[in-house]
C-alpha positions in Angstrom: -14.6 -36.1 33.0 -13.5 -32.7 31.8 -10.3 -34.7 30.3 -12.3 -37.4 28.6 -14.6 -34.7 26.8 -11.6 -32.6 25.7 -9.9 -36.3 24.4 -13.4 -36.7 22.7 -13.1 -33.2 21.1 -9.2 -33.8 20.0 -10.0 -37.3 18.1 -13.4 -35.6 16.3 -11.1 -32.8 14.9 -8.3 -35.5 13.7 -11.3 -37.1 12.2 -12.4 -34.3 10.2 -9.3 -33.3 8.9 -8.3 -36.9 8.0 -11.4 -36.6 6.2 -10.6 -33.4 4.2 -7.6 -34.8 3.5 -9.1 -37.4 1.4 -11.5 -35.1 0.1 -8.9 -32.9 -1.2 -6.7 -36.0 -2.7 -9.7 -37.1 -4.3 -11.1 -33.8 -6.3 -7.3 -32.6 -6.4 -7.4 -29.6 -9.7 -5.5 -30.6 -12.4 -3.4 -27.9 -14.9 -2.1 -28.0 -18.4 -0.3 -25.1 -20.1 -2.3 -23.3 -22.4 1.0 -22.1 -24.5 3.0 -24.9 -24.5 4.0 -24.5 -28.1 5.6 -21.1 -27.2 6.5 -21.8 -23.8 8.9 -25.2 -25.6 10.5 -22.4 -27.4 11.6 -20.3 -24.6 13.0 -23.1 -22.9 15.4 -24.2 -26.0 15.8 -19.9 -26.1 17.8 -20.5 -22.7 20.5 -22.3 -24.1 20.9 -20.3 -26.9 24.3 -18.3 -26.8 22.9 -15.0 -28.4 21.1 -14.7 -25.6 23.2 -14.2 -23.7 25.9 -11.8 -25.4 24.8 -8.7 -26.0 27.3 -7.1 -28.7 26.4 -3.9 -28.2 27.2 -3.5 -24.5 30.6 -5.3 -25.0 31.6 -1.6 -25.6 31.7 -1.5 -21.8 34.0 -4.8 -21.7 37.3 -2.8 -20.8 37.3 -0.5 -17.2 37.6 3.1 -17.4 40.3 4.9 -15.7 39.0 5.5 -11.9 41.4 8.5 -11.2 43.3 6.9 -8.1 46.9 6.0 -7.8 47.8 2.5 -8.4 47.3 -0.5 -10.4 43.9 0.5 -12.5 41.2 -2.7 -13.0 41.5 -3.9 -16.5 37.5 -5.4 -16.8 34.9 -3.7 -15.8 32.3 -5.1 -13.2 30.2 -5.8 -16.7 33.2 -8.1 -18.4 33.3 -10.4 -14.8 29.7 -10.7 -14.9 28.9 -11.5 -17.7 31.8 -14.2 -18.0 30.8 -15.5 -14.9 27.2 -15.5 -15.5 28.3 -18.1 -18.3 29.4 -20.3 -16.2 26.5 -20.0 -14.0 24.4 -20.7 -17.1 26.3 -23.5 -18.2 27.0 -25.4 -15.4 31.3 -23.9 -15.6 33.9 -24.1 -12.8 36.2 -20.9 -13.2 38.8 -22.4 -15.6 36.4 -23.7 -17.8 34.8 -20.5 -18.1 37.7 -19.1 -18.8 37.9 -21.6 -21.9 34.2 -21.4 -22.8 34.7 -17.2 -23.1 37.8 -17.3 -25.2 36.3 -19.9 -27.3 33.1 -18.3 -27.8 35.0 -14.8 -28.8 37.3 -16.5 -31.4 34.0 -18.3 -33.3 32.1 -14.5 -33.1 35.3 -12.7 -34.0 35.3 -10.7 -31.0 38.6 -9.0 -30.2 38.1 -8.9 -26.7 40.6 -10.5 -24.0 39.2 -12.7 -21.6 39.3 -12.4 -17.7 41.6 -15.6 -16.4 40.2 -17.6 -13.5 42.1 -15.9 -11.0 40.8 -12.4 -12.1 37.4 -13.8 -11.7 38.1 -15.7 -8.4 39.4 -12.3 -6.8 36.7 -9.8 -8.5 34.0 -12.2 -7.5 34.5 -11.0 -4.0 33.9 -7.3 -4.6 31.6 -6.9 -7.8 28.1 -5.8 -7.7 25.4 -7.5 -9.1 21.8 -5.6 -9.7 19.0 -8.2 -10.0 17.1 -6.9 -12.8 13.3 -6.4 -12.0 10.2 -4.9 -13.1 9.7 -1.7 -12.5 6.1 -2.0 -10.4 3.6 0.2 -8.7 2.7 -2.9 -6.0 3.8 -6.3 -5.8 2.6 -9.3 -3.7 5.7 -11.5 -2.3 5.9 -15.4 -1.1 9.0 -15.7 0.5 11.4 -19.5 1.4 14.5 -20.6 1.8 16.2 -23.4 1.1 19.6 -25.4 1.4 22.3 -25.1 -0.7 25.6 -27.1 0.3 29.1 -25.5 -0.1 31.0 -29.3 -0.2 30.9 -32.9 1.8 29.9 -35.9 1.0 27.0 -36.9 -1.4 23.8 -38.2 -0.8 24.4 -41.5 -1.8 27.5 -42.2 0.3 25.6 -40.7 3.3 22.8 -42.9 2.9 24.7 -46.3 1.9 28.0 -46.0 4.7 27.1 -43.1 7.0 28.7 -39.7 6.8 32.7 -39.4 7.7 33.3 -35.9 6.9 31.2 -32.7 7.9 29.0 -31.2 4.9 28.9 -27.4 5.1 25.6 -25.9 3.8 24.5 -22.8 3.0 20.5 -21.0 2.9 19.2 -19.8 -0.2 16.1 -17.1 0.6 14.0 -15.9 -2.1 10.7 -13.2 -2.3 9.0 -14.2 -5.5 6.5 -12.1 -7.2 3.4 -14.0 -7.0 2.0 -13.1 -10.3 5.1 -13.6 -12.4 7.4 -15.5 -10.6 9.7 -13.4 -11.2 12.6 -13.2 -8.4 12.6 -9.7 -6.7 14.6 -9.9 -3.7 17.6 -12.9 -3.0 20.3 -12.8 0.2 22.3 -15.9 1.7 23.0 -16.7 4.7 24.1 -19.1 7.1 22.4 -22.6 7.6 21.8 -21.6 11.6 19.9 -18.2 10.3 16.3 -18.3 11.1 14.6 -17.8 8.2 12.3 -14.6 9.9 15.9 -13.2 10.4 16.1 -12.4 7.1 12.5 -10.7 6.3 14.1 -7.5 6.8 16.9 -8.1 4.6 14.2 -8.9 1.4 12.1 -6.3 1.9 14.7 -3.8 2.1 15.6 -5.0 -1.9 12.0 -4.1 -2.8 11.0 -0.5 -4.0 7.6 -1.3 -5.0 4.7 -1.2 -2.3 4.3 -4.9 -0.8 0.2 -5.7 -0.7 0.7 -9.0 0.2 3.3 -11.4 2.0 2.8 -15.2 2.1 5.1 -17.2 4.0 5.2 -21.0 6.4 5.1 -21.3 9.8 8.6 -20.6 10.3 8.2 -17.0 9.4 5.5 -16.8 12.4 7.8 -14.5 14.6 6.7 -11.2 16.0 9.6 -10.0 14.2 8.6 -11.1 10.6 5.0 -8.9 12.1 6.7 -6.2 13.0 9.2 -5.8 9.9 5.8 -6.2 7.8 4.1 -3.2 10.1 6.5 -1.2 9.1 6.3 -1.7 5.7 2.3 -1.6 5.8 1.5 -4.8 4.4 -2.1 -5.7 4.7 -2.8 -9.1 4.0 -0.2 -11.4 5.8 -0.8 -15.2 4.9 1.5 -16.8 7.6 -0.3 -20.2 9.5 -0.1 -19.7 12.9 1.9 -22.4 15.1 0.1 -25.6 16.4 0.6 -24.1 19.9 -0.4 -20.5 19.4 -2.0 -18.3 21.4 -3.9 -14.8 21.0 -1.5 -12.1 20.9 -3.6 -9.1 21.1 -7.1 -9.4 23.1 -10.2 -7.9 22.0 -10.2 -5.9 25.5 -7.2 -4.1 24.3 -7.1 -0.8 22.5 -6.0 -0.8 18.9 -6.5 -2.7 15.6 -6.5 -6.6 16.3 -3.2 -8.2 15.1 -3.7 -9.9 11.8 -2.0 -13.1 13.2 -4.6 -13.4 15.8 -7.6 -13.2 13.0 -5.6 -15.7 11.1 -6.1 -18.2 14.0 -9.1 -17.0 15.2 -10.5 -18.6 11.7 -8.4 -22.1 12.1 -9.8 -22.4 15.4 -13.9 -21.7 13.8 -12.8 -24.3 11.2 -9.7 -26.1 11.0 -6.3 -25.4 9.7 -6.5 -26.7 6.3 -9.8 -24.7 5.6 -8.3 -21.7 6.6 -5.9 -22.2 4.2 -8.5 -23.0 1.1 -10.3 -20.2 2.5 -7.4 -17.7 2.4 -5.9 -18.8 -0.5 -2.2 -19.3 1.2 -1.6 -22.6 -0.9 -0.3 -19.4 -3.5 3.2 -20.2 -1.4 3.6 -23.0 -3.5 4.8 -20.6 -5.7 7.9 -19.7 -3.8 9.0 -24.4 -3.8 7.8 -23.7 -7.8 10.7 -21.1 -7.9 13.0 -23.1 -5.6 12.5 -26.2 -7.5 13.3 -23.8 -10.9 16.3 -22.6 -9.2 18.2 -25.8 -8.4 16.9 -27.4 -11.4 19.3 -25.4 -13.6 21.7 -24.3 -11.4 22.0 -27.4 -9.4 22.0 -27.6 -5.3 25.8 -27.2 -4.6 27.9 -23.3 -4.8 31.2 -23.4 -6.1 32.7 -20.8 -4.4 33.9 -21.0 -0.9 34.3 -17.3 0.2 31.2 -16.1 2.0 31.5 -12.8 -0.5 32.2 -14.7 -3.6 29.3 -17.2 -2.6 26.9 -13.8 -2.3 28.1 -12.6 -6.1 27.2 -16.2 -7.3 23.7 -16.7 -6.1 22.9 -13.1 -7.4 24.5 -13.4 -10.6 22.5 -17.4 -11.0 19.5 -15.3 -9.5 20.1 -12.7 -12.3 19.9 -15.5 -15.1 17.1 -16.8 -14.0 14.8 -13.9 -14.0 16.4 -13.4 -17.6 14.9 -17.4 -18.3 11.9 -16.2 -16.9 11.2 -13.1 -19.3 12.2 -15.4 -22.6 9.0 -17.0 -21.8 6.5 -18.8 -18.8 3.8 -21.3 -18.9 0.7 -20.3 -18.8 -1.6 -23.3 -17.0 -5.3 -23.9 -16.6 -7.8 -26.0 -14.2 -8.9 -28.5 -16.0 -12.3 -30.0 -15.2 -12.6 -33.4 -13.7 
């Protein structure tokens, strides 16, 4: 009897969310941008080369003197950069780069040498790359991760014959500012990392104070809890697992865990109200930025050095939040 009422209870809750489903399909918000006249000209702006080349700080092209014995560098860390964030930009293996730079110096009458392939294969490995950010008092992050593969067969041959060779991938994980998508924390990794592995990696890149971290049931880990204790964020928008179960009592002294609030509330309701309610659907954000990434810099890295691989998400990750500062839509709900 007990079983049959708790069946009863199961198939009314499927019910009701099938229903809110609908609902939601139904009276689904629609956007348009409200600045699409400018917004169209910062996307043409991204392809513009004088963007890109700043003549001013091609004083810096040629490396100073470091005071050790041996062979001194010839660039500096600014000349590989920047060459290699051209062909991160334009969609460039190493050698055409190469030809792209000395091509683009001749037409501006720069009398600059440019940095062959192999110079930029080998410096790749040990340059630094700074992902420029905001300067901010507080920030609210979505974090995500996605797949990026190293080499192996394409989709298409996968799909039609089957897959003969193994494809290597990598993971691609991104903290997004929430309020202007801008990117403030990037590290790669292995595809066998767990993404909560890597929460203390991102928050680590951020100096600002975190008020907010938004993330998908994979990041529901008592790790990705306790790296966010430490940083004393308040508001943690994680959806518990199907399966969960209360972590800290009522009964038990301190604070109650904000992960057992968060279900406390899916259980009252269901899962997908808690979400309306809460206002996670913001982590949509992070597949927005995702989607932006591979869009322009495809889903496939060209290096195949784990270091090199490292310098050329952060330098596509650099370009990117320089995309984003030429200009962003700005949408509105539009009534139904």
């Amino acid at each position: 009897m007990a079983q049959k009422t708790k069946n009863n209870k199961t198939t009314a809750k499927k019910k009701l969310v099938k229903k809110e489903t609908e609902k939601s399909k139904k009276n689904k918000v629609k956007y348009k941008v409200r600045n699409w006249s400018e917004y169209n000209e910062a996307l043409k702006q991204r392809g513009a080369l004088d963007v890109w080349v700043d003549k001013q700080a091609l004083e810096q092209w040629y490396a100073k003197p470091n005071g050790k014995r041996g062979a001194q560098e010839i660039y500096s860390d600014f000349a590989i950069i920047l060459t290699l964030q051209f062909g991160a930009v334009f969609g460039q293996c190493l050698r055409q780069t190469e030809g792209f730079a000395v091509s683009l110096f001749r037409l501006m009458n720069i009398a600059l040498e440019v940095p062959n392939f192999s110079t930029l294969s080998r410096r790749g490995e040990t340059v630094e790359v700074t992902l420029p950010k905001d300067e901010k008092e507080k920030v609210r992050l979505v974090v995500d991760s996605t797949g990026l593969k190293v080499y192996g067969e394409g989709e298409w041959k996968v799909r039609k014959h089957g897959w003969g060779k193994h494809r290597i991938w990598m993971k691609l994980h991104l903290a997004v500012d929430l309020d202007t998508g801008e990117l403030r924390a990037v590290e790669l990794t292995g595809n066998n990392t767990h993404d909560s592995a890597v929460v203390h990696e991102l928050l680590k890149q951020e100096t600002a104070r975190i008020e907010a971290f938004v993330g998908d049931g994979a990041y529901d880990t008592r790790r990705t809890y306790n790296e966010c204790e430490k940083q004393n964020i308040e508001k943690l928008l994680i959806p518990p697992q199907e399966n969960a179960k209360i972590w800290r009592h009522g009964n038990k002294k301190g604070n109650t865990h904000p992960r057992d609030e968060n279900l406390r509330q899916i259980r009252k309701t269901t899962r997908k109200k808690w979400k309306e309610n809460s206002g996670y659907h913001i982590r949509s954000l992070s597949e927005t930025a995702m989607f932006r990434w591979k869009t322009i810099f495809g889903g496939l890295l060209h290096a195949r050095k784990f270091a090199r691989q490292k310098t050329e998400i952060l330098i596509k990750s650099k370009a990117l939040n320089r995309m984003t500062k030429i200009g962003m839509p700005e949408s509105y709900a539009v009534a139904v």
